[in-house]
VOKOLTI-993157 format. One record per atom (N, C-alpha, C): residue number from 1; atom name; x, y, z. Coordinates in steps of 0.2 Angstrom, whole numbers, plus 5000, padded with zeros to 4 digits. Atoms other than C-alpha are relative to their C-alpha. Layout:
BEGIN
PT   kero   bafi     c1     c2     c3
PT    NUM     CA      X      Y      Z
...
END
This chain:
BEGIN
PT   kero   bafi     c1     c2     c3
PT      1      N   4995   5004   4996
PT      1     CA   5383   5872   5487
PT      1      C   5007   5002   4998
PT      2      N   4993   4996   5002
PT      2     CA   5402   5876   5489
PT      2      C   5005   4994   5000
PT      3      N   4993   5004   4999
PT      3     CA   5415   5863   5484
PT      3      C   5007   5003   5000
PT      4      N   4995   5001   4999
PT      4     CA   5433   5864   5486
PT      4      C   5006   4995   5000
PT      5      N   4993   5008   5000
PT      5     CA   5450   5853   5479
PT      5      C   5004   5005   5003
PT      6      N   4994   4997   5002
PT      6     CA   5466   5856   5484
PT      6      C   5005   4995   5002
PT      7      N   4995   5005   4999
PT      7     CA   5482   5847   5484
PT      7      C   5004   5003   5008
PT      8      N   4996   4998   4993
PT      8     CA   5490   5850   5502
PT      8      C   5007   4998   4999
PT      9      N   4993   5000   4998
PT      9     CA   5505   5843   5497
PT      9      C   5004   4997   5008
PT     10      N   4996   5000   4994
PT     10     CA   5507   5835   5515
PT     10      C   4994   5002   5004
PT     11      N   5005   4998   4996
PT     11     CA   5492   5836   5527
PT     11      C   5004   5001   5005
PT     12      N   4995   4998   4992
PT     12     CA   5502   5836   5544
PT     12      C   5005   5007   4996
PT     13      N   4998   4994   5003
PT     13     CA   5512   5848   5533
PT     13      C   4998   5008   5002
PT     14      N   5005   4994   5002
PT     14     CA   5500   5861   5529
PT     14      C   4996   5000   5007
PT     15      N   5004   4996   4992
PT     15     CA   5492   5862   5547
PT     15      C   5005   5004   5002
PT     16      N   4994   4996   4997
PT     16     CA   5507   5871   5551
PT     16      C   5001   5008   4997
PT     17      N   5000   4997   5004
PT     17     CA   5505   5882   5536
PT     17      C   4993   5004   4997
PT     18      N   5008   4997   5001
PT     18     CA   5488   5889   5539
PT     18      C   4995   4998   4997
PT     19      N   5005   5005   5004
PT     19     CA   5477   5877   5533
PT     19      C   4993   5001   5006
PT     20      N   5006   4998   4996
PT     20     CA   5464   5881   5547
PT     20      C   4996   5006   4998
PT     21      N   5006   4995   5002
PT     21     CA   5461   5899   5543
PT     21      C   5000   4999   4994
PT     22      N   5000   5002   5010
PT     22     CA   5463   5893   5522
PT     22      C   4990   4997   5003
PT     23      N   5003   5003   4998
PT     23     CA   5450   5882   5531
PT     23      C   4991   5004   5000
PT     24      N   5009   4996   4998
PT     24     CA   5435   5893   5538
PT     24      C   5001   5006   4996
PT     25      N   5003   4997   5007
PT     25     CA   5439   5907   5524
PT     25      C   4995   4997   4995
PT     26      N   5003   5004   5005
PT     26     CA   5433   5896   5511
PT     26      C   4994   4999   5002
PT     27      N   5008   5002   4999
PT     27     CA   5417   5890   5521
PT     27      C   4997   4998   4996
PT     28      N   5003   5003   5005
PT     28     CA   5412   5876   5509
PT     28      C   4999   4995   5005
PT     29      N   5005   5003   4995
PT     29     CA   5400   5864   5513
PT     29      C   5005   4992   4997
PT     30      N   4996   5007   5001
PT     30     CA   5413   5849   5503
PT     30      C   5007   5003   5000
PT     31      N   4993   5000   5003
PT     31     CA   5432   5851   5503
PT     31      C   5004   4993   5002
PT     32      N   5000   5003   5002
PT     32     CA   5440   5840   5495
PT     32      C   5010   4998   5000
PT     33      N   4990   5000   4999
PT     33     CA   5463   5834   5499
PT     33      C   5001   4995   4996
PT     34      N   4996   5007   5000
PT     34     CA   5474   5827   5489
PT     34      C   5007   5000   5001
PT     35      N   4993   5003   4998
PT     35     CA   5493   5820   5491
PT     35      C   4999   5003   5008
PT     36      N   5000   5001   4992
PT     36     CA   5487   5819   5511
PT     36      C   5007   5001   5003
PT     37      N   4995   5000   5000
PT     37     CA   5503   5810   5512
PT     37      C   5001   4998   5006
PT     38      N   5001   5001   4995
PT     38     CA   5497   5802   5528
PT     38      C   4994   4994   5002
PT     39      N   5003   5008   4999
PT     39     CA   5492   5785   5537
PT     39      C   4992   5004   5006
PT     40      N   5003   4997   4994
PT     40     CA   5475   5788   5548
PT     40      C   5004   5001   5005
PT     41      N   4997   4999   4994
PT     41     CA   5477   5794   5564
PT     41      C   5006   5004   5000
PT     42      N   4994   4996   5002
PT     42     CA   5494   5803   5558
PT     42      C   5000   5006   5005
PT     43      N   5004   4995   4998
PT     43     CA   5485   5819   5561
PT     43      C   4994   5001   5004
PT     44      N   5008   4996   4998
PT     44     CA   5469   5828   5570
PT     44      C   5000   5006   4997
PT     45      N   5005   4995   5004
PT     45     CA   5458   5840   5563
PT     45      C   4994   4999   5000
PT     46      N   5004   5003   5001
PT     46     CA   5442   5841   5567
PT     46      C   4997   5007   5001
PT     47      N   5003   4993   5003
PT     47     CA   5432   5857   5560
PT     47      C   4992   4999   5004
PT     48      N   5010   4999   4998
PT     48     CA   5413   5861   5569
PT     48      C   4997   4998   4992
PT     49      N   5007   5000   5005
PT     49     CA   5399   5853   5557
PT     49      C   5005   4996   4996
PT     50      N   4997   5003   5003
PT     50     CA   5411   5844   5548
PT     50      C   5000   4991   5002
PT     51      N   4996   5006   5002
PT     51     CA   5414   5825   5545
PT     51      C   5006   5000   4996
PT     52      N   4995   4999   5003
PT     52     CA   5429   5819   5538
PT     52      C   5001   4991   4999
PT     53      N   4997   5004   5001
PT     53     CA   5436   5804   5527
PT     53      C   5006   4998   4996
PT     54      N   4993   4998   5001
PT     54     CA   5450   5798   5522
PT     54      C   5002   4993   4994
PT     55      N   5000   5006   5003
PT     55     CA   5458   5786   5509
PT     55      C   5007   5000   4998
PT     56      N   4991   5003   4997
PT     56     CA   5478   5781   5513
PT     56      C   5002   4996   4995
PT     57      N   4995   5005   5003
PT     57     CA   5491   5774   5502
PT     57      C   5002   4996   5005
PT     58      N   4999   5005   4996
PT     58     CA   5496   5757   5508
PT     58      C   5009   5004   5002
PT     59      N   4992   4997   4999
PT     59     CA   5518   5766   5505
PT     59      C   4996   5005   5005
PT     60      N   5002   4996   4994
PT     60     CA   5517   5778   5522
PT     60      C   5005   5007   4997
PT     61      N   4997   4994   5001
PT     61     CA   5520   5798   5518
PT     61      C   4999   5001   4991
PT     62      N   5003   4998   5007
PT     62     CA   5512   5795   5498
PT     62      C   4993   5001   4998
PT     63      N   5007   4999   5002
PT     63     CA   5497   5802   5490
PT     63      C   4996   4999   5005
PT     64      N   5004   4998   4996
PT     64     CA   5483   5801   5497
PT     64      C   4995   5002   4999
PT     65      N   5007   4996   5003
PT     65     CA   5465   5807   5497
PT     65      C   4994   5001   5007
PT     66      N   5005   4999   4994
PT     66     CA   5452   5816   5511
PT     66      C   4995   5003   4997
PT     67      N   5007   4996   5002
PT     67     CA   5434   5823   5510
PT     67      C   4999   5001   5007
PT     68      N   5006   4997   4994
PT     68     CA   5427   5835   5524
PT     68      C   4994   5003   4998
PT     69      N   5006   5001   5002
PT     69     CA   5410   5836   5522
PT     69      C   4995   5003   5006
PT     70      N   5003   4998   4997
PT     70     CA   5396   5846   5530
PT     70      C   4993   4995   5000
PT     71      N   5005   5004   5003
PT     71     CA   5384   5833   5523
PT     71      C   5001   4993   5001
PT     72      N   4998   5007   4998
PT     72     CA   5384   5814   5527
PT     72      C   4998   4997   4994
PT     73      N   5004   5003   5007
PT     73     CA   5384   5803   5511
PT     73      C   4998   4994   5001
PT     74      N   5004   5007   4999
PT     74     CA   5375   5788   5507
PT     74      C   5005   4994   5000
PT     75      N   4994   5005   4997
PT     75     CA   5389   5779   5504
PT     75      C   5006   5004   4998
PT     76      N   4992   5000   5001
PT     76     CA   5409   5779   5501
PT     76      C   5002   4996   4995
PT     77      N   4997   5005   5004
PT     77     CA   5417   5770   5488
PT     77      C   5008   5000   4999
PT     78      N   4993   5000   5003
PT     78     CA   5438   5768   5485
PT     78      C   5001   4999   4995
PT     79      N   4996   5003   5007
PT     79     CA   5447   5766   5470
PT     79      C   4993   5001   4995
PT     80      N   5003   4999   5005
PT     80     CA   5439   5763   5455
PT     80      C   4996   4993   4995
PT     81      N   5005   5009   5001
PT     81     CA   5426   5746   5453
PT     81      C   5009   4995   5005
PT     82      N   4994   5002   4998
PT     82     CA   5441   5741   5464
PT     82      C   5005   4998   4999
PT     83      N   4992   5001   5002
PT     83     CA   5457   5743   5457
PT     83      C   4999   5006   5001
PT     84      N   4996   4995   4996
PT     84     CA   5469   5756   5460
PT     84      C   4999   5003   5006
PT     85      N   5000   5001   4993
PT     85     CA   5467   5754   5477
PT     85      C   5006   5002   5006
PT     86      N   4994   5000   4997
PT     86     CA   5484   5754   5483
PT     86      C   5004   5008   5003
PT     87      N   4997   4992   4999
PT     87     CA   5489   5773   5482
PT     87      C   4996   5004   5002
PT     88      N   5006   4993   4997
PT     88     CA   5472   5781   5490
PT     88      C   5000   5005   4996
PT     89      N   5001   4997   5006
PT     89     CA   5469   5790   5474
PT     89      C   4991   5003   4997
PT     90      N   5007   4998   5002
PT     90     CA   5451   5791   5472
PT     90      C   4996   4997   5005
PT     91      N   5005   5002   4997
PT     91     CA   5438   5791   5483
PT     91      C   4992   5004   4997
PT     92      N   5005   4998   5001
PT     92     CA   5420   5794   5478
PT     92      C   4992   4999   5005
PT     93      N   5008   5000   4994
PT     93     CA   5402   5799   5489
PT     93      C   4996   5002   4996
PT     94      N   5006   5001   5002
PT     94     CA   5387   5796   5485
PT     94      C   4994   5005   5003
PT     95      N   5005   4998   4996
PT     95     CA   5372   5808   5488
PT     95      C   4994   5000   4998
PT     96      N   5007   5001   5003
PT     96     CA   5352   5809   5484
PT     96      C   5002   5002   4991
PT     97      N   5004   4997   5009
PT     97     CA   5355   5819   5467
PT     97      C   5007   5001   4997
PT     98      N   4993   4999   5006
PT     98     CA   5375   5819   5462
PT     98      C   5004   4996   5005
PT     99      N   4993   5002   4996
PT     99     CA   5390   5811   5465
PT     99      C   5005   5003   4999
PT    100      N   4990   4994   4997
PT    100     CA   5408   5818   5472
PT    100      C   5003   4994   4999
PT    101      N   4993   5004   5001
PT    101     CA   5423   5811   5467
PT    101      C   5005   5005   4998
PT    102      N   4995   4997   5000
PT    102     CA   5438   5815   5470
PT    102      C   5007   4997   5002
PT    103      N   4995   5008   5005
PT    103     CA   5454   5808   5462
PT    103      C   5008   5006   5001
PT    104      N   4994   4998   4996
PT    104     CA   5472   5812   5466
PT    104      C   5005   4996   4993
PT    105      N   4997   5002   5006
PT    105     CA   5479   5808   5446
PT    105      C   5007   4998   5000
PT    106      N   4994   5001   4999
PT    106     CA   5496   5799   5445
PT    106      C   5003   5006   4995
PT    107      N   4996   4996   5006
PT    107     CA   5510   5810   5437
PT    107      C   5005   4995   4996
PT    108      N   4998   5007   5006
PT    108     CA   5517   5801   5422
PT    108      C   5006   5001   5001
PT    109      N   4989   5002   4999
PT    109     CA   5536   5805   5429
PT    109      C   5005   5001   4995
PT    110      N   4993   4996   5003
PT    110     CA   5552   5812   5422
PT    110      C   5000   4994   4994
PT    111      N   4999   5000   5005
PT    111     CA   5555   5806   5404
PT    111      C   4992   4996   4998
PT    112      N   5007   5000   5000
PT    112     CA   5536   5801   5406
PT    112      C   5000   4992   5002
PT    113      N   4998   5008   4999
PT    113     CA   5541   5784   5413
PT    113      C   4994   4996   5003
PT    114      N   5008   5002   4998
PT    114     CA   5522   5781   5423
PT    114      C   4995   5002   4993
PT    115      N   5006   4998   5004
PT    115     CA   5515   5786   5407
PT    115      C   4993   4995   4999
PT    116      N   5003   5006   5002
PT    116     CA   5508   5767   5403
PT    116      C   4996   5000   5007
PT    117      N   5006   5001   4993
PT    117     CA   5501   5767   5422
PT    117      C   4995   5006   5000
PT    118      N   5005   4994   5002
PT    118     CA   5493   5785   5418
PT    118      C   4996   4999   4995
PT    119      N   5006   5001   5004
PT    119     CA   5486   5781   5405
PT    119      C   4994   4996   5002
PT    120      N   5004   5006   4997
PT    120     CA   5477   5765   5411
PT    120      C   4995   5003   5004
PT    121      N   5004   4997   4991
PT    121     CA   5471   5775   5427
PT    121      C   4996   5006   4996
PT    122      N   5006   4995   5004
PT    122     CA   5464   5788   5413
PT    122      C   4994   4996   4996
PT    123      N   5005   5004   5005
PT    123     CA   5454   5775   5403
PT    123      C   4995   4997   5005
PT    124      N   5004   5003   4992
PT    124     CA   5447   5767   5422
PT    124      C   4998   5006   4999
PT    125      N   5004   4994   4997
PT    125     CA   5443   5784   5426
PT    125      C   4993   5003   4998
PT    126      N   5005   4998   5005
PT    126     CA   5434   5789   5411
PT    126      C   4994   4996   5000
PT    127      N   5005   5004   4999
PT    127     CA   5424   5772   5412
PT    127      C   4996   5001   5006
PT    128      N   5002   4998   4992
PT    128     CA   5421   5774   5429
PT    128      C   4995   5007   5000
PT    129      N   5003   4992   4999
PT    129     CA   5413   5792   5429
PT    129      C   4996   5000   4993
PT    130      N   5008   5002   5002
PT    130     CA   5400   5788   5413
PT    130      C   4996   4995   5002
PT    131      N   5004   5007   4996
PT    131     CA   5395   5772   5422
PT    131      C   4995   5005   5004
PT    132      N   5002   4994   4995
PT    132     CA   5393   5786   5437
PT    132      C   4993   5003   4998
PT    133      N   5005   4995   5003
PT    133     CA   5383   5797   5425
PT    133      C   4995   4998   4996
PT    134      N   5007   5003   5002
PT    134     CA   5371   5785   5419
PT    134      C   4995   4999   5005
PT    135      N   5006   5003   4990
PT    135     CA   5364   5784   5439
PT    135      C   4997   5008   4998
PT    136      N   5000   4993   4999
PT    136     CA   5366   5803   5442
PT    136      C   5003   5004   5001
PT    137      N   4995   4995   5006
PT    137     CA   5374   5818   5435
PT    137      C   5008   5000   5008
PT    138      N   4995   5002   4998
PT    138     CA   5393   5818   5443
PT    138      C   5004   5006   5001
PT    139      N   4994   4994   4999
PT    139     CA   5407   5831   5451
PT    139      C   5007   4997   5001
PT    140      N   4993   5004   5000
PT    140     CA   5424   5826   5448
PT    140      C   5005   5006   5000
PT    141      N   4994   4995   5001
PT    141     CA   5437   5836   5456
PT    141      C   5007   4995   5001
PT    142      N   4995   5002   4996
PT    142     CA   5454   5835   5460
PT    142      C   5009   5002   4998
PT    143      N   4993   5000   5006
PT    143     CA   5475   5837   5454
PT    143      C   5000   4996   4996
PT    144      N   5000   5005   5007
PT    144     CA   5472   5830   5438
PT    144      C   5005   4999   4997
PT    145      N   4995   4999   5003
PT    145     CA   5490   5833   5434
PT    145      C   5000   5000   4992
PT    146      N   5000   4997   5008
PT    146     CA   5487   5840   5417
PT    146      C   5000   5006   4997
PT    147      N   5002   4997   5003
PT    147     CA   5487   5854   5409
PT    147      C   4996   5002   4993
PT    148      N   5008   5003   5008
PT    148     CA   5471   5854   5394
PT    148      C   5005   5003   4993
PT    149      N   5000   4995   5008
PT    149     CA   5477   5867   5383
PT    149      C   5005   5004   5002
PT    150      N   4994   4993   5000
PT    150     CA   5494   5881   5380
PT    150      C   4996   5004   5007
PT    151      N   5001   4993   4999
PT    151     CA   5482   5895   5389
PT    151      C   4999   4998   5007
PT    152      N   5000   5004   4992
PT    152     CA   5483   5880   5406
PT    152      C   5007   5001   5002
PT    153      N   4991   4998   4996
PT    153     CA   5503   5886   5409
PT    153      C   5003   5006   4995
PT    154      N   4998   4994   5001
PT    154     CA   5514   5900   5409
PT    154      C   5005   4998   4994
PT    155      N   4995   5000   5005
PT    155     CA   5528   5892   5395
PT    155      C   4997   4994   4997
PT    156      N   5004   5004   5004
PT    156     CA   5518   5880   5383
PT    156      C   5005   4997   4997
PT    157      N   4995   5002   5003
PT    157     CA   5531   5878   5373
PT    157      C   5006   4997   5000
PT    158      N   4994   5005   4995
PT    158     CA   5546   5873   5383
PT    158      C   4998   4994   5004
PT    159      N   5004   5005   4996
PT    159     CA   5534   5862   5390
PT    159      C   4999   4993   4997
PT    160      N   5006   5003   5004
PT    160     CA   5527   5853   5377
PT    160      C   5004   4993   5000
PT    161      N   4998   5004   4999
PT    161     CA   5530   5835   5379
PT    161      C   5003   4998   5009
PT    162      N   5000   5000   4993
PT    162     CA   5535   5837   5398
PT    162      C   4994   4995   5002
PT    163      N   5006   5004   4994
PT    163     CA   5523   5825   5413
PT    163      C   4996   5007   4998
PT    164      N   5002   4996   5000
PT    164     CA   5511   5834   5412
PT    164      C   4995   5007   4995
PT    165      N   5001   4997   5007
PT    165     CA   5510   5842   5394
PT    165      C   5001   4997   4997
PT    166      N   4999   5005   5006
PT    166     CA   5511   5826   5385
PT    166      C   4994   5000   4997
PT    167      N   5006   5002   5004
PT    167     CA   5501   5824   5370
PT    167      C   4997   4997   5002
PT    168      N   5005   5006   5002
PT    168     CA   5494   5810   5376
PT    168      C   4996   5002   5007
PT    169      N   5003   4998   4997
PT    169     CA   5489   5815   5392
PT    169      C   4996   5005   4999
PT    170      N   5005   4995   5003
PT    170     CA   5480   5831   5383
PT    170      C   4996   4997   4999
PT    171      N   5006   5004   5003
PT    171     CA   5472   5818   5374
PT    171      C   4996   4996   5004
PT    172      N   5003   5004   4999
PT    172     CA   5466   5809   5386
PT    172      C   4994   5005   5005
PT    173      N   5006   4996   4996
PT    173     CA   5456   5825   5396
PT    173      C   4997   5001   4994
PT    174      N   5006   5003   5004
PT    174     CA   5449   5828   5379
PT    174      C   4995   4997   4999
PT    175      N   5007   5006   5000
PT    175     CA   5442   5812   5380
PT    175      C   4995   5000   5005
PT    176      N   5008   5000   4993
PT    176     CA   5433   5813   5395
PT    176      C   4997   5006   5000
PT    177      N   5002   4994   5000
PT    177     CA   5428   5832   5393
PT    177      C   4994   4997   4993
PT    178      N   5005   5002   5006
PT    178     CA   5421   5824   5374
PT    178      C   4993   4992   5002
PT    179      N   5005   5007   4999
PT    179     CA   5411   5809   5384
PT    179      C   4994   5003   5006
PT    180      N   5008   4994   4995
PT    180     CA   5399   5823   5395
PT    180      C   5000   5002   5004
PT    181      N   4996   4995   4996
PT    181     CA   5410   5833   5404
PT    181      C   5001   5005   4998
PT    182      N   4998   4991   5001
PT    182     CA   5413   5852   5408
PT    182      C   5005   5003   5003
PT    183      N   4994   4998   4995
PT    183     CA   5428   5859   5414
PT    183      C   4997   5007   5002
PT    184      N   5004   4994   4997
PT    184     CA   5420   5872   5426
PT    184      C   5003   5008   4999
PT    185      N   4996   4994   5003
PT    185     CA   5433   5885   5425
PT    185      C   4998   5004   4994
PT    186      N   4997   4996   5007
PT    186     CA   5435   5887   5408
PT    186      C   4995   5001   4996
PT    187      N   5006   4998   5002
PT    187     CA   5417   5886   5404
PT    187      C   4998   5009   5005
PT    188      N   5000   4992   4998
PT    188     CA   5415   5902   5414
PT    188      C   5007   5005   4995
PT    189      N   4994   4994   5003
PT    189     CA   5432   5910   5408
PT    189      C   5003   4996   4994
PT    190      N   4995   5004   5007
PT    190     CA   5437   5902   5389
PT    190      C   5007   5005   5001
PT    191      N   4995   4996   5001
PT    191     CA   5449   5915   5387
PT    191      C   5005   5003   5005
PT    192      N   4999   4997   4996
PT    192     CA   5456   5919   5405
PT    192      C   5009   4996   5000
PT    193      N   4996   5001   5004
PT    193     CA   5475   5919   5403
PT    193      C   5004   4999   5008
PT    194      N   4997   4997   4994
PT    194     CA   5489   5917   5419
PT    194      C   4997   4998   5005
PT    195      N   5005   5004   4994
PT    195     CA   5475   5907   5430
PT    195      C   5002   4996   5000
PT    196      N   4995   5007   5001
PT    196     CA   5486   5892   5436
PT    196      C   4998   5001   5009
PT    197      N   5001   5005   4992
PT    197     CA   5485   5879   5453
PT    197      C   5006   4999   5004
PT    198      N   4993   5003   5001
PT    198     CA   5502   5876   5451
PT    198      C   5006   5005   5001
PT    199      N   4994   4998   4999
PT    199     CA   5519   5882   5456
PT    199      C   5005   4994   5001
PT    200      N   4996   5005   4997
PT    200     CA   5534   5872   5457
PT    200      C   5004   5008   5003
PT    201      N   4996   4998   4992
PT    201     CA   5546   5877   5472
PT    201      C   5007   5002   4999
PT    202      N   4993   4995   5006
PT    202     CA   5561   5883   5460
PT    202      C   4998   5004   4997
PT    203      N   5000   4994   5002
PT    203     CA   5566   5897   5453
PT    203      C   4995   5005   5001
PT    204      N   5006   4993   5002
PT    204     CA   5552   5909   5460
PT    204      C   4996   4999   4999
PT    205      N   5006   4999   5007
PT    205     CA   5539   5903   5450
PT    205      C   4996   5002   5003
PT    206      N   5008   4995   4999
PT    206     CA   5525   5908   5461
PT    206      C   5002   5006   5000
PT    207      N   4999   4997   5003
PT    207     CA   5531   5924   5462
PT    207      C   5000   5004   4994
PT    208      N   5002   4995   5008
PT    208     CA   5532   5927   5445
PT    208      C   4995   4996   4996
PT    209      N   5007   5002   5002
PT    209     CA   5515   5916   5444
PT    209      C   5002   4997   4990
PT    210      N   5000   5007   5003
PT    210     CA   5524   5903   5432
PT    210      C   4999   4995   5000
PT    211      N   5002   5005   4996
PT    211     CA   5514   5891   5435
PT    211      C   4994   4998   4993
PT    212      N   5005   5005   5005
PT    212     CA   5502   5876   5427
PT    212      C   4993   5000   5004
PT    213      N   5009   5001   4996
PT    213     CA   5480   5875   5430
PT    213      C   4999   4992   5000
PT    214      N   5001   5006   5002
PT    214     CA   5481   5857   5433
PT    214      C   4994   4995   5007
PT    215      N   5005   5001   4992
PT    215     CA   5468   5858   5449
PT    215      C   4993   5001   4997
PT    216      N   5011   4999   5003
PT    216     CA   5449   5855   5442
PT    216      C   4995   4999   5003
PT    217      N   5009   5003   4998
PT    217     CA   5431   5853   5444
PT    217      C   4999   4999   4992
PT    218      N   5003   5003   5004
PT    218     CA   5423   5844   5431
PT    218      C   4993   4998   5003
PT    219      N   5007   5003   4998
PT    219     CA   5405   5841   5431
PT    219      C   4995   4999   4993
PT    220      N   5005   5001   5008
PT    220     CA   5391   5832   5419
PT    220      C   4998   5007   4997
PT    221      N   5000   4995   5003
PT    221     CA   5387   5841   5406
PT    221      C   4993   5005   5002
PT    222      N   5005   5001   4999
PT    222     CA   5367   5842   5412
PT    222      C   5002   5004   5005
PT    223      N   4999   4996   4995
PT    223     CA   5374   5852   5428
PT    223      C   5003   5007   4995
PT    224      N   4993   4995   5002
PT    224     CA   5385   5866   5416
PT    224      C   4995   5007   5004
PT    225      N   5002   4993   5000
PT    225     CA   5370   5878   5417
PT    225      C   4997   5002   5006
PT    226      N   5002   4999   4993
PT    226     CA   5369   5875   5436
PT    226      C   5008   5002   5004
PT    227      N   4994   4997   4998
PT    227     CA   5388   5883   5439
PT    227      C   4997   5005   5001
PT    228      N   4999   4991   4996
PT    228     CA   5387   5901   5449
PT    228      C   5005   5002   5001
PT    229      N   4991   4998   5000
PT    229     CA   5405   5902   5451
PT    229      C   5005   4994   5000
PT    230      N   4993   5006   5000
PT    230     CA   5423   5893   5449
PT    230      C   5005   5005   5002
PT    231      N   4993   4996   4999
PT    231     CA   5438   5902   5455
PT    231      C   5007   4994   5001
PT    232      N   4994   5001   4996
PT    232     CA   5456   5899   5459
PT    232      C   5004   5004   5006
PT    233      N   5000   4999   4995
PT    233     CA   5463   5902   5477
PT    233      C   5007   5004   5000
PT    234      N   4991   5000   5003
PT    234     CA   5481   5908   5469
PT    234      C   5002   5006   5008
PT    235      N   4995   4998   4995
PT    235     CA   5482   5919   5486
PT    235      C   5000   4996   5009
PT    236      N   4998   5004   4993
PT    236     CA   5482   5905   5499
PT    236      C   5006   4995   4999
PT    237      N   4993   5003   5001
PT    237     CA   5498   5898   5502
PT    237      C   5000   4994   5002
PT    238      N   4998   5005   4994
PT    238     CA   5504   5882   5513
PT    238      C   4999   4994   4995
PT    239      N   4997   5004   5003
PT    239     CA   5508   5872   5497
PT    239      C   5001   5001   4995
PT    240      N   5000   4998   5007
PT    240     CA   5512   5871   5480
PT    240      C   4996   5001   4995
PT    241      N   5008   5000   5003
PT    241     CA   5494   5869   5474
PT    241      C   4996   5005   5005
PT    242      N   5007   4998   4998
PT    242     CA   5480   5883   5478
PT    242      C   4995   4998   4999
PT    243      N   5006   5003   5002
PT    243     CA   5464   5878   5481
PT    243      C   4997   5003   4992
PT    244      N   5003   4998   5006
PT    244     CA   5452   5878   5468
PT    244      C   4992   5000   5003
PT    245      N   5004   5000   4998
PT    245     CA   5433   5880   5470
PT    245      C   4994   5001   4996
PT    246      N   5005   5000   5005
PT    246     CA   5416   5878   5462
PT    246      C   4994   5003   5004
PT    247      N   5007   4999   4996
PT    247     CA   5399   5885   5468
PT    247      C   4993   4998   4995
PT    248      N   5005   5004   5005
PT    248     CA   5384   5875   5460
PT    248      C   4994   4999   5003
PT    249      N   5009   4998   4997
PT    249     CA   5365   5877   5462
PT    249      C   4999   4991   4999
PT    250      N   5004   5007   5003
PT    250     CA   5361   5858   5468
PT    250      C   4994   4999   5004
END
C-alpha cells in the first residue's frame, strides 16, 4: 500500500497550484492533507475511486486535516479521546489490520510562546497512539513540526532553540520514537543529509534547498520490517511543504 502526508498549506490554494496532476502522479491508495485551511464545502475535488474526509477548525481559513482514501474505513475518530477538537488537527481511521492517523502538530510560535500548548498536545498524542498500538499496530503521519535531529535542517545551529528546534520538542519525538515507533525515512536512510519537507517562502530557501524534514511517517515498530520505500516529493511544488510518502507491505 502507498500512503501519502502532505501539508498543502491552503487546499482551495493548492488546486490552483497543480495539486491534481501532484495528485494522480503519486497514485496512492491513502493521501493524507494537512493545514487544509478550509470549512466543508469550501472546495470540490473529487478524484475517481477515491473517498474523502475532512476535519475543519472551528476559526475559518486555520489548520485543518483531510484523508482521500481508496479504501473505506471502519470507522473515523477526531481529536484525541476528544480533546483537541477545536483546530481539526487529528483525524484517525480505523481498518481490519492497522490504524492511520494523521495529525497536523501545533507550531510552538515565535519565542516558542504555544510551547506549554505543544507540549501538552505531545503528551495526548503519545498516549493516544500506544493505547492505539495495544489494538493494532499503527501509521502516524503528518507535519509534525519538528525537526528530530541536526542531520533534519540545512542550519542546525542557527537554529537551535528556534519553533521547531527546541530542545524540548526534540525531546518529545524521542519519546514517542522510544515508546515503539519508527520514523520510516530515517530507518531506511540514517545518514541521508539535505532531505527536507520544508522551505520557508524567504530568502530562496527552496532554491538553495534550505530547508527542515519536519513531514513524517511514523509507524509501530512490529511494521518496521514491512517498509518497501519512504521518499520525499522535494520536486512537487504548490506549497511550502512537499509530500512525503511511504510504501508498506500490509
Amino acid at each position: 500500500m502507498k500512503f501519502v502526508s502532505w501539508n498543502v498549506n491552503g487546499f482551495r490554494a493548492v488546486l490552483n497550484k497543480g495539486f491534481d496532476e501532484a495528485f494522480i502522479s503519486l497514485d496512492a491508495d491513502f493521501v493524507c492533507l494537512q493545514e487544509t485551511k478550509m470549512q466543508p464545502g469550501q472546495a470540490q475535488y473529487d478524484p475517481p475511486g477515491y473517498e474523502d474526509y475532512w476535519h475543519s477548525a472551528q476559526r475559518k481559513g486555520y489548520s485543518g486535516t483531510a484523508v482521500f482514501t481508496r479504501h473505506e474505513p471502519k470507522s473515523i475518530v477526531f481529536g484525541l479521546e476528544e480533546n483537541h477538537m477545536d483546530e481539526g488537527r487529528v483525524m484517525t481511521l480505523e481498518y481490519q489490520d492497522f490504524y492511520l492517523v494523521n495529525a497536523y502538530v501545533p507550531n510552538a510560535q515565535p519565542e516558542l510562546a504555544r510551547l506549554p500548548y505543544r507540549e501538552a498536545f505531545e503528551d495526548d498524542m503519545r498516549a493516544y497512539l500506544m493505547a492505539l498500538d495495544k489494538k493494532k499496530p499503527v501509521i502516524y503521519c503528518g507535519d509534525l513540526n519538528v525537526a528530530h535531529q541536526e542531520i533534519d535542517l540545512k542550519y542546525p545551529r542557527q537554529n537551535r532553540g528556534n519553533p521547531g528546534f527546541s530542545d524540548q520538542e526534540r525531546a518529545k519525538m524521542t519519546a514517542l520514537l522510544a515508546s515503539g515507533f519508527t520514523d520510516t525515512f530515517r530507518h531506511l536512510y540514517p545518514d541521508k543529509t539535505e532531505a527536507y519537507s520544508w522551505w520557508s517562502y524567504r530568502a530562496n530557501a527552496r532554491a538553495n534547498n534550505a530547508g527542515w524534514r519536519i513531514d513524517y511517517f511514523l509507524v509501530s515498530n512490529r511494521l518496521r520490517d514491512k517498509i518497501q520505500a519512504a521518499d520525499i516529493k522535494s520536486q512537487i511544488y504548490g506549497s511550502d511543504h512537499c509530500p512525503v510518502t511511504l510504501e508498506i507491505d500490509l
